[in-house]
Each structure stands twice: as C-alpha cells, then as structure tokens.
C-alpha positions as a Markdown table, in Angstrom:
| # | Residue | x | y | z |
|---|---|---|---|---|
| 1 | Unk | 0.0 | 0.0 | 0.0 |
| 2 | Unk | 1.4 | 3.1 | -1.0 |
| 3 | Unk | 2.0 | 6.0 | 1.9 |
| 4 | Unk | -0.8 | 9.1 | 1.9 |
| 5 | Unk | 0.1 | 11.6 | -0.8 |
| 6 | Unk | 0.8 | 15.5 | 1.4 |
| 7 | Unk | -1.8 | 17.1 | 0.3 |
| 8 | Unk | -3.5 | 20.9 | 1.2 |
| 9 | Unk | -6.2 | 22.4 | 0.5 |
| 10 | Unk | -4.7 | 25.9 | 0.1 |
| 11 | Unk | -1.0 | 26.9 | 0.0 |
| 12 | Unk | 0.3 | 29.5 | 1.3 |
| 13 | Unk | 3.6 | 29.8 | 1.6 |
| 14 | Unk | 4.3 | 33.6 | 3.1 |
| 15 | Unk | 3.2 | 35.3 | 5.9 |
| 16 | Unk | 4.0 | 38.0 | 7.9 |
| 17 | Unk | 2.8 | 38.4 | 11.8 |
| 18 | Unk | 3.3 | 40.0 | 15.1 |
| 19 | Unk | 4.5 | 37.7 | 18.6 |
| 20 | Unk | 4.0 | 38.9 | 22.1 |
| 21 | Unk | 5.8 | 36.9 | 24.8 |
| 22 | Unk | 4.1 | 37.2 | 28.1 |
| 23 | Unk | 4.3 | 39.9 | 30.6 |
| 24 | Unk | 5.8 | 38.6 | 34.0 |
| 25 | Unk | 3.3 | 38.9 | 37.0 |
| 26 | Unk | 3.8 | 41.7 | 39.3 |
| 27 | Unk | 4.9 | 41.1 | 43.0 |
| 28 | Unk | 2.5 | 41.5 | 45.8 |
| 29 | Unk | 2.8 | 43.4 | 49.0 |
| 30 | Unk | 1.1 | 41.2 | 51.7 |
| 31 | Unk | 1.7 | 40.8 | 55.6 |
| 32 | Unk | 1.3 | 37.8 | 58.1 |
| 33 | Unk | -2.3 | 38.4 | 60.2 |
| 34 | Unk | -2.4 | 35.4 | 62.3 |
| 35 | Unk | -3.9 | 35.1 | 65.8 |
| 36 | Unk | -1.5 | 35.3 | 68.7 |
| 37 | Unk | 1.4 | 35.9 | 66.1 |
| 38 | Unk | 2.0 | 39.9 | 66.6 |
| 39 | Unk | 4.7 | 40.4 | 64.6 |
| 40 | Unk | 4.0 | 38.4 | 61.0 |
| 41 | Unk | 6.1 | 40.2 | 59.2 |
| 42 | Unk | 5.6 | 40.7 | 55.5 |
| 43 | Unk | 4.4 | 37.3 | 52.9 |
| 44 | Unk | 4.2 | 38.6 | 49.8 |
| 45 | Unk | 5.0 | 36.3 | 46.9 |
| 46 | Unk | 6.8 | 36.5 | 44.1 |
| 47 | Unk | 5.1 | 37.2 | 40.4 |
| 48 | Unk | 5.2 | 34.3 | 37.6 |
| 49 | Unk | 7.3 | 34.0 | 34.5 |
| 50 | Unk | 5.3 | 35.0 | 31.1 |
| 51 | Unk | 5.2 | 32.5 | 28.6 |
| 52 | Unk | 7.1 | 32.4 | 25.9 |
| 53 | Unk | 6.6 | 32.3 | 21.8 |
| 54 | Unk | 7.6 | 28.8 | 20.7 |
| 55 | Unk | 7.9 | 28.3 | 16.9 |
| 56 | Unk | 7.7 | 24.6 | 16.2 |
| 57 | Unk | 8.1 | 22.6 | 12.4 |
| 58 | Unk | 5.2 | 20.0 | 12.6 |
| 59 | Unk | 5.7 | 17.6 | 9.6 |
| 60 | Unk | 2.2 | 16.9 | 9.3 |
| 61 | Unk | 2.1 | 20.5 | 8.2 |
| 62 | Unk | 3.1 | 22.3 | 4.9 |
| 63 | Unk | 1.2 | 25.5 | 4.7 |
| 64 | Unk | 0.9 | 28.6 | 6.5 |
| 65 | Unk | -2.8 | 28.8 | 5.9 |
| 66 | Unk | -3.5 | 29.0 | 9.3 |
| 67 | Unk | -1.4 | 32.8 | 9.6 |
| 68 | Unk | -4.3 | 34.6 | 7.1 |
| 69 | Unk | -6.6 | 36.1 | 9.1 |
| 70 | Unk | -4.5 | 35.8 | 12.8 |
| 71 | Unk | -2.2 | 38.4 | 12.6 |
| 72 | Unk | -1.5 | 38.5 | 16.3 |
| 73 | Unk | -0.2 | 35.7 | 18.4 |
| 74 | Unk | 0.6 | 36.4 | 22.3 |
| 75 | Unk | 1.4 | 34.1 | 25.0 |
| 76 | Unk | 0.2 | 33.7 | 28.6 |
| 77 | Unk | 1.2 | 36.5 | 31.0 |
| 78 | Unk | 2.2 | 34.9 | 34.3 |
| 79 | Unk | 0.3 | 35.3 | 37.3 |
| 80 | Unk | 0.6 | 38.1 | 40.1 |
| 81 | Unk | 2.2 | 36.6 | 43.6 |
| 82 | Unk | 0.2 | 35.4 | 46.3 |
| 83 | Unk | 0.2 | 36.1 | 50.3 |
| 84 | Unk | 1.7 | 33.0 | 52.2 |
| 85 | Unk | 4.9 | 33.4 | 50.3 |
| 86 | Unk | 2.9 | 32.1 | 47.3 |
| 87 | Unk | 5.0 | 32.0 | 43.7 |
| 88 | Unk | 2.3 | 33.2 | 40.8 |
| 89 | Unk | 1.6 | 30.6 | 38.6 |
| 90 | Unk | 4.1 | 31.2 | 35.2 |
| 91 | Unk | 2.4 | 31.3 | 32.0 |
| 92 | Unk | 1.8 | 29.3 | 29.3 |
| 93 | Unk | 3.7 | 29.1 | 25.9 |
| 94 | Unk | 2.3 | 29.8 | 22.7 |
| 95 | Unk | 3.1 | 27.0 | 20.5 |
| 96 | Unk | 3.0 | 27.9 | 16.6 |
| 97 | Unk | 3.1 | 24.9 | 14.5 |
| 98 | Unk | 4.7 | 25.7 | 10.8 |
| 99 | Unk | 5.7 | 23.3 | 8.1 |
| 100 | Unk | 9.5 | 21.9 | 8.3 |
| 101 | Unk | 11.6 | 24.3 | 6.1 |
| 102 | Unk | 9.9 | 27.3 | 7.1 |
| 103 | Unk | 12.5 | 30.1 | 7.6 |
| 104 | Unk | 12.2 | 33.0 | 10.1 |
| 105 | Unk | 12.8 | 36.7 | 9.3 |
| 106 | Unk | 12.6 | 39.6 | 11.5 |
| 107 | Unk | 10.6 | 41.7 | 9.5 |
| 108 | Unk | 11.7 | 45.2 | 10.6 |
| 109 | Unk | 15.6 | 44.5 | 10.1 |
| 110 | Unk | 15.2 | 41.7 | 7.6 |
| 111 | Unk | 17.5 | 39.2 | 9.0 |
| 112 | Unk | 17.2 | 35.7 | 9.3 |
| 113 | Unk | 16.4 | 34.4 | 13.0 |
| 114 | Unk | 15.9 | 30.9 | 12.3 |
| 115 | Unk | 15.4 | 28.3 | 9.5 |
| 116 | Unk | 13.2 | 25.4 | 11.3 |
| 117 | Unk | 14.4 | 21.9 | 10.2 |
| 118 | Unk | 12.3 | 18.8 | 11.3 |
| 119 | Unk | 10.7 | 18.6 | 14.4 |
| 120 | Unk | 13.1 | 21.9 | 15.6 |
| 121 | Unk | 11.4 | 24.1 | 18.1 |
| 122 | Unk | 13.0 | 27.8 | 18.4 |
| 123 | Unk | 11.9 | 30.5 | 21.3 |
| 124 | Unk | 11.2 | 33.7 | 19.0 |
| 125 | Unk | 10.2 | 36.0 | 22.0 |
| 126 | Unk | 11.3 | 35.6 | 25.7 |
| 127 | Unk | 8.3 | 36.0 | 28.6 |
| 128 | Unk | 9.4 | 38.7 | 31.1 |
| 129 | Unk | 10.3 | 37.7 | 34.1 |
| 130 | Unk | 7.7 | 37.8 | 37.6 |
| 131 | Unk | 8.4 | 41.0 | 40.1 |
| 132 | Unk | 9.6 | 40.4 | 43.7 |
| 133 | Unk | 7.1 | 40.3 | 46.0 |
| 134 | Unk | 7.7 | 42.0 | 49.3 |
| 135 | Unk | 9.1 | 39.4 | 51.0 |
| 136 | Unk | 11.5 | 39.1 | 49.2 |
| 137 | Unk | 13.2 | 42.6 | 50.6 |
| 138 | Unk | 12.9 | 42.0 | 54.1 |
| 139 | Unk | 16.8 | 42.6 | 56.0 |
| 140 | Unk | 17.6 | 43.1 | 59.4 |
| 141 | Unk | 17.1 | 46.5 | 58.9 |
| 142 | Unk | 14.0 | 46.7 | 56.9 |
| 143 | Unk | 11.9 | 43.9 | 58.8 |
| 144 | Unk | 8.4 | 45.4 | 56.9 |
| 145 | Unk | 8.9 | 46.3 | 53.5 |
| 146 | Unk | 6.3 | 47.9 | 51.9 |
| 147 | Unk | 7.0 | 47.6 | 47.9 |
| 148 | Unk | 7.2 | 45.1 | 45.5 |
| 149 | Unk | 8.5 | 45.1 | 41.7 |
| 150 | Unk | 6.2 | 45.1 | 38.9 |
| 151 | Unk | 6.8 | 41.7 | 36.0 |
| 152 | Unk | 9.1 | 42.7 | 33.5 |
| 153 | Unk | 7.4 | 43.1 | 29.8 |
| 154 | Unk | 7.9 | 40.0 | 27.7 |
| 155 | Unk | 9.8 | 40.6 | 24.3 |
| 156 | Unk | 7.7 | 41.3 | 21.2 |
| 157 | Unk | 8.6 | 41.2 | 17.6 |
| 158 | Unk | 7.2 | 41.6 | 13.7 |
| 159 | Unk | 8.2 | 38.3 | 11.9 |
| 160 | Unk | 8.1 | 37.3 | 8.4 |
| 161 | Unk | 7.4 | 33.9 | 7.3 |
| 162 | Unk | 8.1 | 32.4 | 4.3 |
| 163 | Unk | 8.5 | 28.7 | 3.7 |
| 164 | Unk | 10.5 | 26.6 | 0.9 |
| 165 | Unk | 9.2 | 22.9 | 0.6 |
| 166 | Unk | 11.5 | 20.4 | 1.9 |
| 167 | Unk | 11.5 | 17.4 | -0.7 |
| 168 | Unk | 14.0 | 14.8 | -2.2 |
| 169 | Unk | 13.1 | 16.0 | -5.5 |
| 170 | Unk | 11.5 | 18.8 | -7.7 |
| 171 | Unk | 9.6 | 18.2 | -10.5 |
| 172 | Unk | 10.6 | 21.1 | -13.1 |
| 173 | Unk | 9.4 | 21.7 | -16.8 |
| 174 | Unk | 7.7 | 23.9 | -19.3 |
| 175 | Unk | 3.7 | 24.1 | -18.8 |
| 176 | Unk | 1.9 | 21.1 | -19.9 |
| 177 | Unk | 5.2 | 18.7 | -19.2 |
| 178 | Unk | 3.1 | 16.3 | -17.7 |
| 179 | Unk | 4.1 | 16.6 | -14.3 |
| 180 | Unk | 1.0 | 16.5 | -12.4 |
| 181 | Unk | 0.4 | 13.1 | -14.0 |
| 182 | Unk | 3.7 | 11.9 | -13.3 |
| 183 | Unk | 3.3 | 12.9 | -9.3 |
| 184 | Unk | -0.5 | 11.7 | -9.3 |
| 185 | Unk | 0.9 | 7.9 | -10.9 |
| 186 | Unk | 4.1 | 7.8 | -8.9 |
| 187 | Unk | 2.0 | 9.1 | -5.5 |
| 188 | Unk | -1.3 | 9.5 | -4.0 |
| 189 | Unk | -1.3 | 13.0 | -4.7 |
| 190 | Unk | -4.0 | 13.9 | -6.4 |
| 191 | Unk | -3.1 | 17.4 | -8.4 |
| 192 | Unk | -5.4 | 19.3 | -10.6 |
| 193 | Unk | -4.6 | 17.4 | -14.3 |
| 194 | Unk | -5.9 | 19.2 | -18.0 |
| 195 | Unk | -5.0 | 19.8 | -21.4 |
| 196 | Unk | -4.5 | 23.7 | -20.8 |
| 197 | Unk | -1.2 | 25.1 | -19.2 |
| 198 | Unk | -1.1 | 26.2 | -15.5 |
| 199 | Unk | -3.6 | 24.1 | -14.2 |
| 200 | Unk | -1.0 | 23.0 | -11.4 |
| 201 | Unk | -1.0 | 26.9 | -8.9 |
| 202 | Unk | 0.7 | 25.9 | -6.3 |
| 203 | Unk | 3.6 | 23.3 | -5.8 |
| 204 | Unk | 2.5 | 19.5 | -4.9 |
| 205 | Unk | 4.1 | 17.2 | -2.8 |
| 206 | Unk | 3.5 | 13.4 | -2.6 |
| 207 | Unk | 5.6 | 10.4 | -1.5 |
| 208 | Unk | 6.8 | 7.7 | -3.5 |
| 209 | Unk | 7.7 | 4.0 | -2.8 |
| 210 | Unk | 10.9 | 2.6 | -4.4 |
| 211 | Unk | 10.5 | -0.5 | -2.4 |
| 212 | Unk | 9.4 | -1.5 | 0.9 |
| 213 | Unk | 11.9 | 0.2 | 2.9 |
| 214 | Unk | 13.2 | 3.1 | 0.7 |
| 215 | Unk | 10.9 | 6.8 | -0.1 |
| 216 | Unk | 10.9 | 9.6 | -2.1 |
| 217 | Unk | 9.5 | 13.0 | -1.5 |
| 218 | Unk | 8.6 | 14.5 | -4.6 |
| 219 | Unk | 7.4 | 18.4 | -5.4 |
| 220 | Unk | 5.8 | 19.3 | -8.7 |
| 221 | Unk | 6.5 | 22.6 | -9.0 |
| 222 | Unk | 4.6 | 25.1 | -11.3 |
| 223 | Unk | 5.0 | 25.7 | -14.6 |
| 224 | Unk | 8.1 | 27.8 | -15.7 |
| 225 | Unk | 8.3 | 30.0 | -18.9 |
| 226 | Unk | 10.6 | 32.3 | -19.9 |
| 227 | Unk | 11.2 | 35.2 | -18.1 |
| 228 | Unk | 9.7 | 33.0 | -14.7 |
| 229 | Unk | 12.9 | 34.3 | -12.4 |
| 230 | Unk | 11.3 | 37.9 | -13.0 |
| 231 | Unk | 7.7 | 37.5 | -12.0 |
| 232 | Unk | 6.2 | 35.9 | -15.6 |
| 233 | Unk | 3.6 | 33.3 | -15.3 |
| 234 | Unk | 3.8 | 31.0 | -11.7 |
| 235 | Unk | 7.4 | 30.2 | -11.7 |
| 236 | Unk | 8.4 | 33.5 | -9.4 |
| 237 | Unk | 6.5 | 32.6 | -6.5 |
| 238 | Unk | 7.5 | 29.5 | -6.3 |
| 239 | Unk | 10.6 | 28.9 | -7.5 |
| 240 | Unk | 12.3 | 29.1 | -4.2 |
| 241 | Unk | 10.7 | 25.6 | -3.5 |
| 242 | Unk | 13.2 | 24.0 | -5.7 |
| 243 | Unk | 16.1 | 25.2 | -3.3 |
| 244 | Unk | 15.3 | 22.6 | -1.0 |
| 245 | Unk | 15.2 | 20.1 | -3.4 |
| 246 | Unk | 18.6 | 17.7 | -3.5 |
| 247 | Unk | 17.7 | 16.5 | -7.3 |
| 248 | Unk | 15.8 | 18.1 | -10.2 |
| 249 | Unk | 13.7 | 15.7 | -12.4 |
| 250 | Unk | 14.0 | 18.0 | -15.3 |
| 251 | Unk | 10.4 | 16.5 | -17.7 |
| 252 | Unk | 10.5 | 17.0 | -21.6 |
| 253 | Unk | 7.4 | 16.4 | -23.6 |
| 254 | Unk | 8.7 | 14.3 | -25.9 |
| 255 | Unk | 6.5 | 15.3 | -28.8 |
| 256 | Unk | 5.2 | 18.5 | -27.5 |
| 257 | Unk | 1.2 | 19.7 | -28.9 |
| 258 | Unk | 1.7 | 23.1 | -29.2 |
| 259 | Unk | 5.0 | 21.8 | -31.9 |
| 260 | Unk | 7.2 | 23.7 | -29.8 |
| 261 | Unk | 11.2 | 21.8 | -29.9 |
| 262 | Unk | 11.9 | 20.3 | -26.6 |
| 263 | Unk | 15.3 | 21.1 | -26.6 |
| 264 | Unk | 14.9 | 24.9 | -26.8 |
| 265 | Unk | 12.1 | 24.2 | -23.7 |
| 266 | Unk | 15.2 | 22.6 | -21.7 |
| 267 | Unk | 17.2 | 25.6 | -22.7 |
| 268 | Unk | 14.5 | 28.2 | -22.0 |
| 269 | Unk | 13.9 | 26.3 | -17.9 |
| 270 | Unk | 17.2 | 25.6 | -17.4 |
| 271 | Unk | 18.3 | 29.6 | -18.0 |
| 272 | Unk | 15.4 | 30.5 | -16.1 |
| 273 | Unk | 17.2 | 28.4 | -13.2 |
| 274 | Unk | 20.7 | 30.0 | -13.9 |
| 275 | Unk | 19.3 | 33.5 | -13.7 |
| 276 | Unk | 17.0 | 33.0 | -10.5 |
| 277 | Unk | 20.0 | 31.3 | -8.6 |
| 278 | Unk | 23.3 | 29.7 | -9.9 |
| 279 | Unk | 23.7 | 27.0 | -7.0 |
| 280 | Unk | 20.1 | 26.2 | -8.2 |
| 281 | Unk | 21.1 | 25.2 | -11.6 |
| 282 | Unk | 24.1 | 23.3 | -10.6 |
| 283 | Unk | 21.7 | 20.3 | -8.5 |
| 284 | Unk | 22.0 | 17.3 | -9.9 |
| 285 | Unk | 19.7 | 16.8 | -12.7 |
| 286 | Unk | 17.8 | 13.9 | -14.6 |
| 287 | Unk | 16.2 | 14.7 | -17.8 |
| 288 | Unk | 12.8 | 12.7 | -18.5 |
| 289 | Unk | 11.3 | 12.6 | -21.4 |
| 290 | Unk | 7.6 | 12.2 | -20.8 |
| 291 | Unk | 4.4 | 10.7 | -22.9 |
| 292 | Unk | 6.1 | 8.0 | -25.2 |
| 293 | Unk | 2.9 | 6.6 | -25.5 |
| 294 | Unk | 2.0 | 8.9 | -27.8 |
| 295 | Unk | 4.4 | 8.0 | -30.4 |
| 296 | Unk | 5.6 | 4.9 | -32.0 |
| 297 | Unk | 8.9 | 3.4 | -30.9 |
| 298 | Unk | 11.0 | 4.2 | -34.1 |
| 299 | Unk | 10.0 | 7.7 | -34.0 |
| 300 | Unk | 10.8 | 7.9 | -29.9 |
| 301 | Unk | 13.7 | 6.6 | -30.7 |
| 302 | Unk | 14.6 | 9.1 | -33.2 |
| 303 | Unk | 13.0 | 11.8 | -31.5 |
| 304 | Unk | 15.1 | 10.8 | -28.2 |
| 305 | Unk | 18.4 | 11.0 | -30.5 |
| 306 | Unk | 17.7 | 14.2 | -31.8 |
| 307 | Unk | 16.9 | 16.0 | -28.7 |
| 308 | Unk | 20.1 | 14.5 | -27.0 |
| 309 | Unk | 22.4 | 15.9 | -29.8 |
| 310 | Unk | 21.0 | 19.5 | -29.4 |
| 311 | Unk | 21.1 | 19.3 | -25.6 |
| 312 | Unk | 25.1 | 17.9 | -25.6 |
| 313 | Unk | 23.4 | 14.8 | -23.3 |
| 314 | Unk | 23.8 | 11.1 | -23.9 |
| 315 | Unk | 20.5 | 9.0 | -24.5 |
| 316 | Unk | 21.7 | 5.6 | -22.8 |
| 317 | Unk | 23.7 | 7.8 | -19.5 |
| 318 | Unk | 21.9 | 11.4 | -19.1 |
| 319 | Unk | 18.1 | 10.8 | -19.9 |
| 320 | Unk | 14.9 | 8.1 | -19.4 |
| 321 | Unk | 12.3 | 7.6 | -21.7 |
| 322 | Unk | 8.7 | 7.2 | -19.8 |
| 323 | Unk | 4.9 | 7.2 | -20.3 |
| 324 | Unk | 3.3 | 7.9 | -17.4 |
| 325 | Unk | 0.0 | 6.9 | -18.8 |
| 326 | Unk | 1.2 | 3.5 | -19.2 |
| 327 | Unk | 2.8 | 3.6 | -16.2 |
| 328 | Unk | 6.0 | 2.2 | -18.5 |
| 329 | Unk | 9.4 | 3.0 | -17.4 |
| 330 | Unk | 8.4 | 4.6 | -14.0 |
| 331 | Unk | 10.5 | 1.5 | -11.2 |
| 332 | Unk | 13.7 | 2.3 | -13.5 |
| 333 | Unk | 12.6 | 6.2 | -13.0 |
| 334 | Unk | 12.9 | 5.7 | -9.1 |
| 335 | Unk | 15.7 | 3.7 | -8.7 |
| 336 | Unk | 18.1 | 6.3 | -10.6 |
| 337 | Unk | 16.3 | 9.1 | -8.5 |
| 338 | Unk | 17.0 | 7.1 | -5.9 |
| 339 | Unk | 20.8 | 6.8 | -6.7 |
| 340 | Unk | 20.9 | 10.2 | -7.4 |
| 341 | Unk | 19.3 | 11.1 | -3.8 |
| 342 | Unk | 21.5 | 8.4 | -1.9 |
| 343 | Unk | 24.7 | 8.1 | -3.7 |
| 344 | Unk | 27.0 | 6.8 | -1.3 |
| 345 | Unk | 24.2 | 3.9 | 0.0 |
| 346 | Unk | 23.0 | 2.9 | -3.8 |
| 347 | Unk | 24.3 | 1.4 | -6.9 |
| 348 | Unk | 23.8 | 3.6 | -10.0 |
| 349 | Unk | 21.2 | 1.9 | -12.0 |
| 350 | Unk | 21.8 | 1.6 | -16.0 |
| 351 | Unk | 20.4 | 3.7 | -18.2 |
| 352 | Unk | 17.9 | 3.7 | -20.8 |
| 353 | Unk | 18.0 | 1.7 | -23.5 |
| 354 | Unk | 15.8 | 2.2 | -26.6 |
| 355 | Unk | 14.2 | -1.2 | -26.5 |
| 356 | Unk | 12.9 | -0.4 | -22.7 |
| 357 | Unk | 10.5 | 2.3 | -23.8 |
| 358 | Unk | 7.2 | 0.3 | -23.3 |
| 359 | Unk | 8.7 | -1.8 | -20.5 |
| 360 | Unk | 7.3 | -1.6 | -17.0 |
C-alpha cells in the first residue's frame, strides 16, 4: 500500500505576523495576620514567568494557511504573587506549529532568525520575568517592606514567514510537461490534471515508494516559462521551493502539442534556473522525457536521439524515456532518483536503453 500523498487544500507559503511573549506577574505586597502571632512580618510572593513564543516545524504541516486572518499571536502572561509566600503561577507558551523548512525573518531589520528543520522548536520572544514580591526585601534593617516590583514586559517582535518545501526531489518543466500526472501515478497526490497550461497553482508534494523500505518526497512545482525568475507566469512565486530540493527531475514532452522543440524548452527552464539562482542550476539533474505513449517506438527513438544531440546529453547515460499513462518505465525512473538522492548507499542503475520504452 502506498503511503498518503501530502496534500492541502490551500497553500500559502508567506506570511508575515506580530509575537507577544508574556508579561511577568507583578509582585505583591502582603503581611502575616495570624492570631497570637504579633509580629507576622511581610508574605508577599513572588510574580510568575510569562510564557514564551515557541515556533515549532510540525511535519504533518506544509502551509501557512493557518497565519491569514490571525495576525496576532501572544502568549500567557504569568500570574501576580500570592500572600503566604505564594509564587504566581508562570504562564503558558504559545506553541506555533509551521511546516518543516519554514524560515524566520525579522521583519523590521530583515534578518534571518531561524530556518526550522524537522521537528526543531526555536523561542522567537522571551516572557518577562515575575516581580519580587515583598518578601523578598525584608533585611535586618528593613523587617516590613512595603513595595514590591512590577513583572518585566515580555519581548515582542514583527516576523516574516516564508517557507521553501522540503522534498528529495522537484519536478521542473515547461507548462503542460506532464508533471501532475507523473506525481499523481508515482503518488497519491492527487493534483489538478488538463489539457490547458497552468492548471498545477501551487507546488504538490507526494511520496513515493521505491520499495518496501526506501521513499521519495517528490514536489511538482509550477509551470516555468521564460522570463519565470522575474515574476512571468507562476514560476516566481515559487521557484524558491526548488532550493530545498537535492535533485531536479527535469520532464521533456517528448512530442510536444503546441509543436514547440523540446530542446529549446530545456534551454529556455534551465536559463530561467541560472538566472534566479546559480547554485540552483548546478543540483544534480535527470532529464525525462515524458508521454512515449503517444508515439511509436522508431520515432521515440529518433525523437530521443535528436533531442540529446541538441542538448550535448547522452541517451543511454543522461536521460529516461517514460509514459506515465502506461505507467511504463516509471520503477527504473525511481531507482536512478534514488541513486541520485543516496549516492554513497546505492548502486547507479543503468540507463535507458531504446528497447525499454514500453517496458514496465
């Protein structure tokens, strides 16, 4: 049985909000009034700790849907002191669950507090500390203090949010690449598939079975075009998901509808890559070339040849030939991810060969 697909129903990937630690409870003034005991002397206790603002990356999270519409998150204050030497109760953190890879800005100075692996908790905001109740002045020479000290204010700050998907590896190409379908057959996701471009808005994760014991994390990420690294079509907004990303499955249409030449579509992502980031375009990369079934296998052949020669890769080394509507050549698909993801625990797999087009 395959594992659950990650799936949202909105995603939301930046946000900006406003944390308030709690303020410390005050101290209280407060005497001992006991029968027979003339003398009590002063009891007051000492004011509680507030609570503190405790980001935490939940990995059954992977949106920051739940930041629209909150814009304020403060913690407990902690409790005034008590007579009868009494410590106010401290109070409670506020816990704020974000998806793993979500990184921490301080929005008014714009630097980087944290950047929240798995399961890492991070105090953004400190609660201020209780005040001294008055029995906690008493000396030999001031046996009936009458003052206590007020909590100290718990820290507050503007943060920034923005989160970049955490996934073995990204699922890149021109619009209408197939990629949804690829995700949707190779996963339980279940992303938004059609004939039109863009029908993917947001990136897609899902989870992949090589075998029993070994997993992939897959992203389909949006659509790029050119001129996608300065704000055309989707690719802006999300291309910082592919950061995360250790390998890029780079998908070709193999015989594209719109006649458009899949080399110059590899050239045109690929540069898009290079200008948004560099280190980006240097992650190791497999080329795909999707939707065999739509051709016969002398032509994909052919077609396979051709668009290695203009793209300087080798057919049997750099690139895999696959249908994902046959489900045909997807297990040699995720053992050479795999490979590529775990290179000093696997053996690299061979490459394609033109006869295993149509093979399982």
């Amino acid at each position: 049985m395959r594992p659950r697909a990650i799936l949202t129903p909105m995603f939301v990937d930046q946000a900006r909000i406003r944390v308030k630690a709690g303020d410390g409870g005050n101290g209280v003034v407060s005497w001992r009034r006991e029968k027979y005991v003339p003398k009590g002397g002063p009891t007051g206790g000492d004011g509680g700790r507030g609570g503190d603002v405790v980001f935490v990356a939940d990995e059954n999270i992977n949106t920051l849907l739940d930041f629209r519409g909150r814009p304020e998150w403060v913690a407990q204050p902690g409790e005034p002191g008590r007579g009868k030497q009494q410590h106010g109760a401290d109070g409670t953190d506020c816990i704020i669950r974000v998806p793993p890879g979500t990184i921490i800005y301080d929005d008014d100075t714009g630097e980087v507090i944290v950047d929240l692996g798995p399961s890492q908790r991070e105090v953004i905001a400190r609660g201020g500390k209780g005040g001294f109740g008055n029995e906690h002045f008493k000396t030999s020479t001031n046996q009936a203090p009458k003052s206590a000290s007020p909590g100290q204010p718990g820290e507050q700050r503007a943060v920034r949010l923005e989160l970049k998907l955490i996934a073995d590896v990204g699922i890149i190409g021109m619009p209408n690449a197939g990629k949804s379908t690829l995700l949707s057959v190779l996963t339980d996701a279940t992303p938004k598939i059609a004939d039109y471009p863009f029908t993917t808005l947001a990136p897609q994760l899902g989870i992949a079975s090589v075998d029993e014991s070994r997993r992939l994390v897959l992203a389909d990420i949006p659509g790029l075009i050119a001129g996608a690294s300065d704000g055309a079509g989707l690719g802006h907004d999300f291309l910082r998901h592919i950061e995360r990303t250790r390998v890029l499955l780079h998908l070709l249409d193999l015989s594209p509808l719109d006649g458009s030449n899949p080399a110059q579509n590899y050239s045109v992502v690929r540069a898009e890559l290079t200008r948004y980031s560099p280190q980006l375009a240097e992650k190791p990369e497999l080329v795909v070339l999707s939707k065999a079934d739509l051709v016969d296998s002398d032509e994909a052949s052919r077609k396979v040849k051709t668009i290695c020669a203009e793209i300087g890769l080798v057919p049997e080394r750099d690139v895999l030939v696959i249908s994902s509507a046959q489900r045909a050549g997807l297990k040699p698909l995720l053992q050479r991810l795999w490979a590529m993801v775990h290179p000093k625990s696997s053996q690299q797999t061979d490459g394609w060969k033109p006869s295993a087009i149509n093979q399982p």
